[in-house]
C-alpha positions, 0 to 999 in steps of 0.5 A: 058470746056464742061458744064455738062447736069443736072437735079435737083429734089428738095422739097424746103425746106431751104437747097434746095434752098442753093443748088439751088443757087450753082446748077443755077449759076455755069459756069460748070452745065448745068441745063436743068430741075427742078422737085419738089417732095413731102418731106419736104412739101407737093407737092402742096407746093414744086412745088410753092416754087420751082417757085418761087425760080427758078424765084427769081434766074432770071432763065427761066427754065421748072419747072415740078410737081411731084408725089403727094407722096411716092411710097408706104406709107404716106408722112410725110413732115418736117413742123417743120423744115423748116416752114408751107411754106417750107421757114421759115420766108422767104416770096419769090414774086410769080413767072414770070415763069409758070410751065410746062404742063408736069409731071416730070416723062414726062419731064425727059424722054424727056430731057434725051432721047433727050440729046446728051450727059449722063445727071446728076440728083442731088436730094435733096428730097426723091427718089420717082419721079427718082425711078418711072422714072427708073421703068416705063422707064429703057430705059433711064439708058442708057443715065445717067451719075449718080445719086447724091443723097442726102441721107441716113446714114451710122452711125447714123440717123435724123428721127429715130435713124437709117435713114435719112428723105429722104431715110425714106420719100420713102424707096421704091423708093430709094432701086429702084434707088439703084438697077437700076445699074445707078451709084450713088453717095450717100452724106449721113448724115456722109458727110453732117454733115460736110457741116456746117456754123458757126454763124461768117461765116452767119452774113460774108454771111449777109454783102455781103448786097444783098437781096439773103444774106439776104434770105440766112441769115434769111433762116438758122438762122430759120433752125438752130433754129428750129433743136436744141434739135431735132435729126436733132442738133448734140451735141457741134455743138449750132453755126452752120448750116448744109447745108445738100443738098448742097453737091448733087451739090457740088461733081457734080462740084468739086468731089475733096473735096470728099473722098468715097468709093464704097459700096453695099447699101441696104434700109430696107422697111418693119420693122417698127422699121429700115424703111428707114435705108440704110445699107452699106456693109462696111463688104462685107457680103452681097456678092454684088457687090457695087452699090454706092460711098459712100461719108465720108468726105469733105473739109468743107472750099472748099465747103462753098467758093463754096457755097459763091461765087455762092451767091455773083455771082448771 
């Protein structure tokens, strides 16, 4: 079987690195590029995680720098979540690869431009390089099989009560990407609280006595500690850990443990009370035609064996 070109355009960030696991180590993808966004820490700070994390993994692969922030409004990173290095009480050895001499928006251009076959991006951060990349350079949208996004919500929000932080963190990128006509495949809030472990399923992933089980351990029990009594934690679900990026990888591997359906999405950008918030025309009052699949469902136990198999692979 032929292996899918990927992009992936991250601000690790804990959940990141989960899904950067699956996404470096899976026979199916072909990653050609890593980009880093600003997010759930500052650029300066994705970028360097993302080094490391890709060096950890035993990856030699170009590692491009992002914008410095949003589009158009004051990033506000989640520190208090993932902690003041992006990576909890996690410590990860500086790394062997150097950073490339292009920008991401530069780098992507080129990978896609020069693929012989449509490129996959997966994103795991807020929008803001894929929407300047679309907006200075349509001309690629020709050659993107799709864009899967990790963001958004239908019912429900993280950061205020309406949306999720990676669509609230660039509101204006998204509704860019959302409007380029590139197909787009949205694991929004009401999926991603699904993709969730379980306290037993963690201390499983600590006794597969690697280093990366370790990381991977001390990683979510820092993430799932720091979530509770915040909008992040849902009620009645104290043992458990959301892995909410894992799902952008994980459709592009095995779209079968998905059910979505296509809807037209929109993001508000200008009210400071819903900024960020992704309607979903579930009515058809809009009169759009869709421009997302929009993902409501997952088959939890296939996607933590995904994710499992990859950590004892690597």
């Amino acid at each position: 079987m032929a292996r899918v070109p990927v992009i992936i355009d991250a601000d690790p960030g804990i959940d990141d690195f989960m899904m950067l696991i699956v996404a470096l180590n899976h026979e199916l993808l072909d990653v050609r590029l890593v980009t880093s966004v600003a997010g759930n820490q500052e650029q300066e700070q994705t970028y360097d995680n993302l080094l490391r994390m890709v060096s950890y993994l035993g990856k030699d692969l170009e590692v491009a720098r992002g914008l410095e922030g949003p589009l158009f409004k004051e990033l506000e990173p989640a520190t208090e979540f993932h902690g003041d290095t992006g990576t909890g009480n996690v410590e990860f050895p500086e790394p062997t690869i150097e950073g490339s001499e292009r920008s991401a928006i530069i780098a992507m251009y080129d990978v896609i431009m020069n693929s012989e076959e449509p490129v996959t991006i997966v994103t795991s951060g807020p929008l803001t390089n894929v929407g300047a990349l679309l907006f200075t350079h349509p001309e690629v949208k020709s050659n993107i099989r799709m864009i899967s996004i990790m963001g958004g919500a239908a019912i429900g929000g993280n950061v205020i009560p309406t949306a999720e932080f990676n669509i609230y963190a660039d509101p204006d990128a998204a509704e860019i990407v959302l409007r380029s006509g590139v197909p787009i495949v949205m694991s929004g809030l009401d999926v991603t609280r699904q993709a969730y472990l379980t306290d037993s399923e963690l201390e499983q992933i600590r006794d597969i006595g690697t280093d990366l089980a370790e990381k991977v351990y001390l990683m979510l029990k820092f993430y799932q500690e720091a979530a509770v009594g915040t909008p992040f934690h849902t009620p009645f679900f104290a043992d458990v850990v959301r892995i909410h990026d894992l799902n952008s990888i994980a459709f592009v591997i095995n779209p079968d443990i998905y059910r979505g359906n296509f809807y037209y999405v929109t993001v508000e950008r200008t009210s400071p009370i819903t900024m960020g918030t992704t309607f979903i025309d579930y009515l058809k009052t809009f009169g759009q035609p869709p421009n997302a699949y929009v993902l409501h469902d997952v088959d939890r136990s296939e996607l933590i064996d995904l994710f499992v198999r990859s950590i004892v692979l690597s």
